[in-house]
N, C-alpha and C positions, 0 to 999 in steps of 0.2 A: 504494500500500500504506500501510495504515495505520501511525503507531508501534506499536511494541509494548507501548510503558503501555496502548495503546486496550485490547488486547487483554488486558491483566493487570487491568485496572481490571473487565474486562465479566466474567472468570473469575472475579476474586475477588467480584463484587457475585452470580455466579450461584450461587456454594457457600454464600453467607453465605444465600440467601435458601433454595436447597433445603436446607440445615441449619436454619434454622429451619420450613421444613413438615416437615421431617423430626421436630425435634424435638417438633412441636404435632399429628403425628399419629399417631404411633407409639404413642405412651402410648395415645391411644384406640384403636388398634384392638388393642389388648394387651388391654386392662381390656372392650372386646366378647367377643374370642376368650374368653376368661375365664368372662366373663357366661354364656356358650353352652356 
């Protein structure tokens, strides 16, 4: 079994990254829904 930092390290790098597709995609499909 891994430590548990493994497992805090891979959690925190996976929110940071779908928080930013989060952030870089939302807006567009806001401003398409919009458009339409």
């Amino acid at each position: 079994v891994r430590s548990p930092w493994t497992w805090i390290g891979v959690t925190a790098a996976l929110a940071v990254v779908g928080g930013g597709l989060i952030i870089y995609y939302v807006p567009r499909t806001e401003r398409a829904k919009a458009a339409a």
